[in-house]
Every structure is written in structure tokens, then in C-alpha cells.
N, C-alpha and C positions, 0 to 999 in steps of 0.2 A: 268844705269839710274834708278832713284827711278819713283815709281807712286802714285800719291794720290787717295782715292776714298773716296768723298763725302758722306758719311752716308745720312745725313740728305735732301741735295738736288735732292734724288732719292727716298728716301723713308721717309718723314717726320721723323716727330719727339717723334712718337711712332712705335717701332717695338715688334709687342707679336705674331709672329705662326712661327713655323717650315718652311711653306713656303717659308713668305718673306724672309726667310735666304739661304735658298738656292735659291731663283730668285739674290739676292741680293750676292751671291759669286758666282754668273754665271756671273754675270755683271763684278765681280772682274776680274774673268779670261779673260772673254772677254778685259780686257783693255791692260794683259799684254802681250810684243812682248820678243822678241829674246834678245834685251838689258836691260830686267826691270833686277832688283837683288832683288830688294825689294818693295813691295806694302804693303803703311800705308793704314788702312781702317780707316777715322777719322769719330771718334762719336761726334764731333763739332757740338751743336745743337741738339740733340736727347736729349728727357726728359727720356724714359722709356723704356727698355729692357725685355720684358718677358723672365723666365726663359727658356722655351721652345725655344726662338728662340736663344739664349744664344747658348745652348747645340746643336742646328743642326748647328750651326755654326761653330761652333769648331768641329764637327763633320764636316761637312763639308771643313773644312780648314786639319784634320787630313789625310782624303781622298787625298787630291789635293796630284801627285805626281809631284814636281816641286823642281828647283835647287833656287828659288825665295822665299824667303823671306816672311811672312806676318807677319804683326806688329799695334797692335791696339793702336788708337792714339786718346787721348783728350778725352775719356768718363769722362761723369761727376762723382764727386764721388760717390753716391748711384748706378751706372752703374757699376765705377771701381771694388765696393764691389759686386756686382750682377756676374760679369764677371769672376772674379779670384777665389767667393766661388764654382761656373760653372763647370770652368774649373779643379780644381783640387777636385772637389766629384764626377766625373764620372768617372766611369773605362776607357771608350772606348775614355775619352780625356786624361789621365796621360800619352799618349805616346807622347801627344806634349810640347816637350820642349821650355825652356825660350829663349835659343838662338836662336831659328827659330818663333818660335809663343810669341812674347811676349807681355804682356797688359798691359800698363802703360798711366799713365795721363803724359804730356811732363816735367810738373813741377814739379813733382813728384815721379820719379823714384826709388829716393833712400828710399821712405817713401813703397812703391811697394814689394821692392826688402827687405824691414825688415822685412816683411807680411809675406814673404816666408821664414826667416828663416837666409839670406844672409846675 
């Protein structure tokens, strides 16, 4: 069973601290059961992305030890770019790979996956 989780209906439409990101993937976890495989966290609706919250996030999803899946869905693009420069200039997030952790816009993908290199 997939799971979604709302970005923006939990925590509007600006997130900028370390905090919100981990209240905000406590809630993630909180959602998933025995049958998730994968939980989208969609940024549907969110304007702004602090760098800061960026990075405990993905730090915080690097953490999470689970057989589940997390996959970031629909950020806009000033987000998508905010997110994927994030993830791959921190040391302590290069260990999460695209097949498990991946960030793409849904329309977008293959424009994602050029960024990288693929």
C-alpha cells in the first residue's frame, strides 16, 4: 500500500527551521503501518523551502531505518532546485540514494534524472 502525506495541509505553505522537519517526518512515520512500501511526501502547495529545513529532512529520512520507501512529490520548481542542490552538497545526505530517497516533480522526472547526470 502506498501512503501520501500532505506537505502543505499540515504545515502550510512556508517551511524554513530544522524543527518543522522533523515534527513534520514524525508525522510521516506516524502514518506508515506494516503494509506501506512507500510514502510520497507531496510539496503540492508549499511556496518556500528553507535551506535548513531541507537538510534535517533528508537527514532525518537518512536516519529513518525502514524496508518503506520515501519519495518526494510535486515540489515546485525553485523547491525541486532548493532540494536536489540540498541533498547532494551535504556529506551526511550522499548516503541516500535515488532508488530509495528520490525528488522529482511527477511531470518531470526525466528533466530530474538529466540534473543528475542519467
Amino acid at each position: 500500500m502506498n501512503l501520501s502525506f500532505k506537505v502543505s495541509a499540515q504545515f502550510g505553505k512556508w517551511l524554513i527551521s530544522r524543527k518543522s522537519a522533523d515534527l513534520m517526518f514524525s508525522q510521516v512515520k506516524d502514518l506508515i503501518d506494516n503494509s506501506s512500501r512507500l510514502v510520497d511526501i507531496d510539496f503540492l502547495g508549499v511556496s518556500f523551502v528553507s535551506r535548513s529545513f531541507a537538510d534535517q529532512l533528508f537527514k532525518a529520512i537518512a536516519s529513518y531505518e525502514s524496508d518503506v520507501s520515501v519519495r518526494i512529490v510535486n515540489p515546485s520548481r525553485n523547491i525541486l532546485n532548493l532540494l536536489v542542490a540540498t541533498k547532494f552538497n551535504s556529506t551526511k545526505n550522499r548516503q541516500l540514494d535515488d532508488k530509495h530517497y528520490p525528488v522529482y516533480t511527477t511531470n518531470s522526472k526525466k528533466e530530474y534524472l538529466s540534473r543528475l547526470g542519467v
